[in-house]
C-alpha positions as CSV (number, residue, x, y, z in Angstrom):
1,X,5.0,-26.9,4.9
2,X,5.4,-28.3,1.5
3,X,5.6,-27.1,-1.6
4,X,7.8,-24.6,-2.9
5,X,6.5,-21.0,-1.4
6,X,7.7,-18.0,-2.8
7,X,7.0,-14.3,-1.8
8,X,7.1,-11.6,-4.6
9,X,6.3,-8.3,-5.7
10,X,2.5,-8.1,-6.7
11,X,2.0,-7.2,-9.9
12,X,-1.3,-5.5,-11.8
13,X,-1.2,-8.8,-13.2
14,X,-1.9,-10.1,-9.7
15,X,-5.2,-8.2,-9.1
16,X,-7.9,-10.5,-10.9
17,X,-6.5,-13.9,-9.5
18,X,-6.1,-12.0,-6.0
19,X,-9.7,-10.8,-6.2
20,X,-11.2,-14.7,-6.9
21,X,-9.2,-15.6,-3.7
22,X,-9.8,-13.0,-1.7
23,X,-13.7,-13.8,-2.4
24,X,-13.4,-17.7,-2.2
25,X,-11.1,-17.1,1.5
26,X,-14.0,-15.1,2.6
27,X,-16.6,-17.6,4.0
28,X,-14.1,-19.4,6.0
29,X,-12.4,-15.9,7.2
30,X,-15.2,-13.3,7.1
31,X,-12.7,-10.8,5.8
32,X,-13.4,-8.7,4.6
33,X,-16.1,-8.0,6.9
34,X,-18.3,-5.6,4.1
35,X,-19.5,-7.8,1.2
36,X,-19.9,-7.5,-1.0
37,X,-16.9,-4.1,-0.5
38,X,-18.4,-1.0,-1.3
39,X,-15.6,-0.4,-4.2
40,X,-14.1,-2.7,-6.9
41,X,-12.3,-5.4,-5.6
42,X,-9.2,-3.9,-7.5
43,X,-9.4,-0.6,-5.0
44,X,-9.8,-2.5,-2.3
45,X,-6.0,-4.8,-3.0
46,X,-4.5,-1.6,-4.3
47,X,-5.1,1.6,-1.7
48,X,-4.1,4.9,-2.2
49,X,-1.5,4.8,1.2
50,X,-0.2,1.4,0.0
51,X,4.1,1.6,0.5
52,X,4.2,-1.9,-0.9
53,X,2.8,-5.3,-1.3
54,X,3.5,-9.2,-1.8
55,X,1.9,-12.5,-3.3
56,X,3.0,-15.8,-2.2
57,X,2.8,-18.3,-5.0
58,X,2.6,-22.1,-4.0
59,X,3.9,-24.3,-6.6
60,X,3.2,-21.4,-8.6
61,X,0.0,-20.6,-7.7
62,X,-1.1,-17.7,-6.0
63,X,-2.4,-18.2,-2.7
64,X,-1.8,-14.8,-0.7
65,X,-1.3,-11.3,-0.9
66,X,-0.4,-8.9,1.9
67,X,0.1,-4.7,1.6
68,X,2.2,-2.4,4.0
69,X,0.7,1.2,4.2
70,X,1.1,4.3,5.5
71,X,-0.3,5.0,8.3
72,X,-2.8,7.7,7.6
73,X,-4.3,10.4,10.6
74,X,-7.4,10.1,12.6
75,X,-8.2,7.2,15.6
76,X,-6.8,4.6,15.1
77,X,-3.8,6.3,14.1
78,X,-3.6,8.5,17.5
79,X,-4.2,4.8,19.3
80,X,-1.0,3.6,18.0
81,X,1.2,6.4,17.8
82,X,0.4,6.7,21.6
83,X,0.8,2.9,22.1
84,X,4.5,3.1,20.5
85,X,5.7,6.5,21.6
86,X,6.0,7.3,17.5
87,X,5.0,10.0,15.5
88,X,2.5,8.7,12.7
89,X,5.5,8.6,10.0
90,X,7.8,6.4,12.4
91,X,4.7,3.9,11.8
92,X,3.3,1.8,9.1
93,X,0.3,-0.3,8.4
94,X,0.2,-4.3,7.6
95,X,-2.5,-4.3,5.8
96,X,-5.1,-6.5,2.9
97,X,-3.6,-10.2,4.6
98,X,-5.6,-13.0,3.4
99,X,-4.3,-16.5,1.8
100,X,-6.4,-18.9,-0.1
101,X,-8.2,-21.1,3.1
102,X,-7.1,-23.9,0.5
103,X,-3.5,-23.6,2.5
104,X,-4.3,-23.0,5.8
105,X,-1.5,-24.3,8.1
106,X,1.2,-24.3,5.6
107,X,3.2,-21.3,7.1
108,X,2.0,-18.7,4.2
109,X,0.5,-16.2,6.5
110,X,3.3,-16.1,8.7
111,X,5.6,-15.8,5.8
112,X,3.3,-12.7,3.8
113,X,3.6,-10.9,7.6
114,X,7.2,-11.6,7.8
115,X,7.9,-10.2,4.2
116,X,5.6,-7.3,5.7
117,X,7.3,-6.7,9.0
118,X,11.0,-6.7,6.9
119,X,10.0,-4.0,5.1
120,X,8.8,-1.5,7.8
121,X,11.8,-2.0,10.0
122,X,14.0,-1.8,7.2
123,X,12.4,1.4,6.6
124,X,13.2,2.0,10.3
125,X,8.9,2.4,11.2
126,X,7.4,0.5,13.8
127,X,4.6,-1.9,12.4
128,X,0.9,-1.5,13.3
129,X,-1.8,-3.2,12.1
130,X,-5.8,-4.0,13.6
131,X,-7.3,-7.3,13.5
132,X,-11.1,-8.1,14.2
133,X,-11.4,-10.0,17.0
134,X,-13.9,-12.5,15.9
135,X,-11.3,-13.3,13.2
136,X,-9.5,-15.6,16.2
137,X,-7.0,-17.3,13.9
138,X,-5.5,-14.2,12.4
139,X,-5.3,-12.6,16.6
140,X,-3.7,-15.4,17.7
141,X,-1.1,-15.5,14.3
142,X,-0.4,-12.2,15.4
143,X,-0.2,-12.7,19.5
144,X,2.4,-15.9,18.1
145,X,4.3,-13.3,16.1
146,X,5.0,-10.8,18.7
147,X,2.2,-8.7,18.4
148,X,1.1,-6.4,21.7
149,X,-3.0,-4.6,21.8
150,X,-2.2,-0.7,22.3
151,X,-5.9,-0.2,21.9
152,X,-9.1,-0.9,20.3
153,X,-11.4,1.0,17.4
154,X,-14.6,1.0,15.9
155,X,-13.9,1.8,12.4
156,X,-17.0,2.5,10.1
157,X,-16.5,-0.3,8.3
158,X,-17.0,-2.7,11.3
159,X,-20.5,-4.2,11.9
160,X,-22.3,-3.1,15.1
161,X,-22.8,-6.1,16.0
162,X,-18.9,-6.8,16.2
163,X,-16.6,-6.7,19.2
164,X,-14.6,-2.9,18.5
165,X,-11.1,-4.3,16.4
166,X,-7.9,-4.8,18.5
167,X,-5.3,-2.3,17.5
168,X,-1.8,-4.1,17.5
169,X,1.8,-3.1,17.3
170,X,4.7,-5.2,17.1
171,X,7.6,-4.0,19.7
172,X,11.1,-4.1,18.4
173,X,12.6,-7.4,19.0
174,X,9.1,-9.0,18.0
175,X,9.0,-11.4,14.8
């Protein structure tokens, strides 16, 4: 990688410049996979369960955000306290990981889920998190990482014609 990478705290500064990348990332990604979202942009970075979150500026420019939330009841949630042995507040959620398609390849992905993964075992969780499967770079960023299927989900916001999402954790020992 080069250029100088740094991971930060996002701010509410953050949310305008996050919500241009997160649109301009989106027709080489498809994620989100509703769009345009069904809510402001701003609702969508910032969530209600969010525990935390992260921007990674490159050479000062912000390129990536990722969130960690907790993770709330219902099936998915069931999936992956089953597929860990935890109780759902032993888990929580990578969530809202996207970087600017601009710097694919320069290790700022694996760096936002590192930042992410720190966090929940610091808070002594296990991490979980669900990936589309048609989004085949971010599955196998996560398989490199570590990352184990428990399970898979349809949630509403997936489009019938999708493969159901893979529902991940990440063992301890994983990166």
């Amino acid at each position: 990688m080069t250029g100088d990478l740094t991971i930060r705290p996002r701010t509410t500064e953050d949310l305008p410049v996050l919500a241009d990348v997160l649109a301009a990332q989106r027709e080489h990604s498809d994620y989100p996979q509703r769009w345009p979202l069904p809510m402001p942009v701003e609702e969508f970075l910032h969530r209600s369960s969010e525990l935390r979150s992260w921007v990674a500026e490159l050479d000062g420019a912000v390129v990536g955000h990722v969130a960690v939330a907790a993770v709330v009841p219902g099936d998915m949630a069931t999936v992956w306290s089953a597929g860990t042995g935890r109780p759902l507040d032993g888990l929580a959620e990578v969530s809202v990981l996207f970087i600017d398609h601009a710097v694919t390849g320069r290790g700022v992905g694996a760096a936002l889920l590192a930042t992410a993964v720190g966090f929940i075992r610091d808070s002594g969780r296990t991490p979980v998190l669900d990936v589309v499967q048609e989004t085949e770079n971010a599955v196998r960023l996560y398989e490199r990482s570590g990352w184990q299927v428990v399970g898979e989900a349809r949630p509403p916001w997936l489009p019938a014609t999708h493969r159901p999402v893979l529902l991940m954790t990440l063992p301890d020992g994983g990166a």
